[in-house]
N, C-alpha and C positions, 0 to 999 in steps of 0.2 A: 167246313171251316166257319166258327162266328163270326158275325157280321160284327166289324169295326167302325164304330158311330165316332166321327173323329171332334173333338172338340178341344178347344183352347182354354186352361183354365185361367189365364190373364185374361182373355176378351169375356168368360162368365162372370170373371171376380168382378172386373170394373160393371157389366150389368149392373150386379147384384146390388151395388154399393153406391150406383149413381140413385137409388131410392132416398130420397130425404129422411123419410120417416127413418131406416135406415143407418144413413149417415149420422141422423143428430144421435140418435138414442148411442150407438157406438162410440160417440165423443163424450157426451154425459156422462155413459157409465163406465167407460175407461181413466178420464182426467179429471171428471165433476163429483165423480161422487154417485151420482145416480142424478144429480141437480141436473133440472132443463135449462141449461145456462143456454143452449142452443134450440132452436124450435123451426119444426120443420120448414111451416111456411116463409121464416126470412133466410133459407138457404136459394142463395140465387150460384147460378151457372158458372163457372171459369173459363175460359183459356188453359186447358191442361200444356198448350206448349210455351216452357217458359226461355227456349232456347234463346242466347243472343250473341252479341259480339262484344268480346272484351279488349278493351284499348289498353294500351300500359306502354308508356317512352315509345312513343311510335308503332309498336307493334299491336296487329290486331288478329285474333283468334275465335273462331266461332264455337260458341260451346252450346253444343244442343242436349236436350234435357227435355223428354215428355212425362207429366206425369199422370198418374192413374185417374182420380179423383180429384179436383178441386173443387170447393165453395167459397161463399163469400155471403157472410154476415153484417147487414149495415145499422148501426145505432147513430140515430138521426143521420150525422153529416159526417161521422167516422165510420169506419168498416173493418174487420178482423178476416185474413185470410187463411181457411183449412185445408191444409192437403193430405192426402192420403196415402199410401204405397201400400201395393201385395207384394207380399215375397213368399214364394216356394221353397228358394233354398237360401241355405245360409250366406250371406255376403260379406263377406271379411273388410269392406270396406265400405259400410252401410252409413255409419255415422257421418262420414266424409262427403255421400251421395245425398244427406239429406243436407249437411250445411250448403254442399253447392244448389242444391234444389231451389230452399231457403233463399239462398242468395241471389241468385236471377232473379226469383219474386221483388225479391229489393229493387234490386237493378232494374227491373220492365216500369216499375214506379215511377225511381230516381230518373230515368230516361223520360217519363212522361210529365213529369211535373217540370225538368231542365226545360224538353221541348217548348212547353208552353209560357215556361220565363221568358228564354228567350224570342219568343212572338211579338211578349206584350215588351218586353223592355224596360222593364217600371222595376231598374236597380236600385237598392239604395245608397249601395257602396261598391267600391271596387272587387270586394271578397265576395259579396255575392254575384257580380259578373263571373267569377273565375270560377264559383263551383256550380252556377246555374244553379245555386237555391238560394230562397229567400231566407232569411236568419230566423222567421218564424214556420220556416216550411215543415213539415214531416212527414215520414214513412207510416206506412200501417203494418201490425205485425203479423207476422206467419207464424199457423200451429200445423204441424203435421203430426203425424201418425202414421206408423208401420206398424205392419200386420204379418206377422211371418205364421204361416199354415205348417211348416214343414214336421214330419214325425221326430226327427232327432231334435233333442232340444240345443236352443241356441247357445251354442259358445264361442260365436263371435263376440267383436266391442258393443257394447254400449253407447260411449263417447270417441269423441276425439282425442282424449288424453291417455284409454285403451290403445289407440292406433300406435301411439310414439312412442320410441324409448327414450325416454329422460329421468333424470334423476329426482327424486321425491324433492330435492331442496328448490326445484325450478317450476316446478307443478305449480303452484300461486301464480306465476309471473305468467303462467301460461292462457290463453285466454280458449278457454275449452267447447265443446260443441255437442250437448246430449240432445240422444234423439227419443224419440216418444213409441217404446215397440211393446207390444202385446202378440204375446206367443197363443196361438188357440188349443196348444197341448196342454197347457197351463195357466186356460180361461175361466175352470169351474165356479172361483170364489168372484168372478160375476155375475153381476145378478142384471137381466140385459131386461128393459119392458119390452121389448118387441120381439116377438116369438118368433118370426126367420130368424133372425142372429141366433135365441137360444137352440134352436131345432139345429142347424146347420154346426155350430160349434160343438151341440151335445154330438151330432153323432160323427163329426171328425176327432170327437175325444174317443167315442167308444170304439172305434173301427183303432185307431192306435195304440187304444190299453185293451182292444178285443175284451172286450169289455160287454159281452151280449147281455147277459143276465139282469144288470143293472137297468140296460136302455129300457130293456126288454117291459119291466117294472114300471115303468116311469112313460112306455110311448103306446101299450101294448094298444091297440084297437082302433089308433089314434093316423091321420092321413099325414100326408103335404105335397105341396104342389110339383108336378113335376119341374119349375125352376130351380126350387129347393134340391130337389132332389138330382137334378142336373150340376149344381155347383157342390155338394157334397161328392157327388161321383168325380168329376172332374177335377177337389182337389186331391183327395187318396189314389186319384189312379187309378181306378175299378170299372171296368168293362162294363162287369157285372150288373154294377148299377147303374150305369150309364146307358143299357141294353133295355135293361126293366123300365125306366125312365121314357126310354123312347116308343116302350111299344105301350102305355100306359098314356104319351102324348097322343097317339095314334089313336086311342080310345075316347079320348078329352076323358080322362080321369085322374084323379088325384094316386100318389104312389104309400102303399100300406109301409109306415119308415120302419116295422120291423121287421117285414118280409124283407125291404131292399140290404136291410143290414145286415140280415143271413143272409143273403147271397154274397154279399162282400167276402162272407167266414166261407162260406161255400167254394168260393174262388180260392181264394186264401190257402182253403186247407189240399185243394186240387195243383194247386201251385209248387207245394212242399213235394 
C-alpha cells in the first residue's frame, strides 16, 4: 500500500501566503492593476483572531471568527487593514462571512479607541459620552480578499444582495456587501511578478483543464521548490505529488514541475 503523507491544505495555504513578498504582489495584481500600491516591507503582522462579544438591549453573544491572513499597512499615522481567506469549496454564504469578518475588525477598533475615551475622559459633549467616541474619531478601513482554489467554478454569490430575495424596486434602499474573490481556475489574464503565485496557479490551472501539453511548453526543464510543490499537491488532492514532493525533500532537492504534473495525470488516469 502507498505511503499516505498527510497534509492540510488550510495550514500550507496560510504558510504560503503569510510571505509578504507574496501577499502584496497578490493584492497589486488582483485589485491594483499590477500597481505596488502595497510593498512588501510596510506589511506588518495581525491578530488573525478577530473574535468578540456582541452586546445589543442587554443581550450578549460571542462571535468567533479566525481568519487566515491578516496585514496591516501604515501611512504615517493612518493604517489600511488586509485580509485574506482560502476557500476550497464553494460557500453559499461567503459574502456574509466576509462582511461579518470585516466587521469585528471594526468592532476590535471601536472597542479600543471607546476603551481609551473612557480612561482619559476628556468628553466634549454628552453624545460623545454615550458612544465612547470623539466626533473627530475614526475607524480604519478593511480590504479582503478571497481565494477560492476549488475545480468547479464558482456559482455561489458574490454579494450580499446575491444572498436575498427582494424585489428589484428595494435593491437601492438595500445597503449591500461585495466581497473581493478571485477564482485560481480563472486566474490566467493575471499577470502575477512573483513567480510562486504564477508556478503554483499555472499548474492548479493545468491539472484542472489537464492541460499537460501546454504547461509542458512553458515549464519543460524548469524546477520548484518543494514548498511549491507541496501546496499545488495539497490543493488538487494528489498523493501523487505530494509523494514525489516528499521524497525529493528527503533528498534537499528542488521537484522537476513537469515530472510532478505527470504523475498527477498518471494518478488521474489509474483512478478512472
Amino acid at each position: 500500500m502507498p505511503v499516505r503523507n498527510q497534509v492540510k491544505p488550510d495550514t500550507i495555504l496560510k504558510t504560503f501566503w503569510k510571505n509578504n513578498q507574496r501577499f502584496a504582489d497578490l493584492f497589486n495584481t488582483v485589485l491594483f492593476e499590477g500597481n505596488p500600491v502595497l510593498k512588501p516591507n510596510d506589511l506588518q503582522e495581525v491578530d488573525t483572531d478577530v473574535s468578540s462579544i456582541i452586546k445589543f438591549n442587554g443581550h450578549a453573544e460571542i462571535v468567533q471568527r479566525i481568519l487566515d491572513v491578516v496585514r496591516k499597512t501604515a501611512y504615517g499615522v493612518d493604517f489600511i487593514i488586509w485580509g485574506l481567506e482560502n476557500q476550497e469549496k464553494i460557500h453559499y454564504a461567503m459574502p456574509l462571512r466576509h462582511m461579518i469578518g470585516d466587521s469585528l475588525i471594526y468592532l476590535k477598533e471601536y472597542n479600543e479607541i471607546a476603551a481609551k475615551n473612557r480612561k482619559e475622559k476628556e468628553y466634549s459633549t454628552t453624545d460623545e459620552f454615550l458612544s465612547a467616541l470623539k466626533k473627530d474619531d475614526r475607524l480604519h478601513p478593511v480590504i479582503s480578499l478571497c481565494i477560492y482554489y476549488g475545480e468547479k467554478e464558482w456559482d455561489g454569490p458574490f454579494n450580499l444582495l446575491d444572498m436575498l430575495v427582494i424585489p428589484e424596486y428595494l435593491k437601492p434602499l438595500v445597503s449591500d456587501y461585495r466581497m473581493n474573490l478571485i477564482q485560481v481556475r480563472q486566474s490566467e489574464n493575471l499577470c502575477f511578478q512573483n513567480q510562486d503565485i504564477s508556478i503554483v496557479f499555472d499548474m492548479i490551472r493545468s491539472i484542472y483543464n489537464k492541460d499537460y501539453e501546454t504547461f509542458h511548453e512553458m515549464y519543460k526543464d524548469k524546477t520548484m521548490s518543494t514548498e511549491l510543490g507541496l501546496t499545488v499537491g495539497s490543493v488538487v488532492k494528489s498523493q501523487a505529488i505530494i509523494n514525489e514532493v516528499m521524497k525529493m525533500e528527503e533528498k534537499r532537492s528542488e521537484v522537476d514541475m513537469c515530472d510532478a504534473l505527470q504523475r498527477w495525470f498518471d494518478e488521474a488516469v489509474q483512478e478512472k
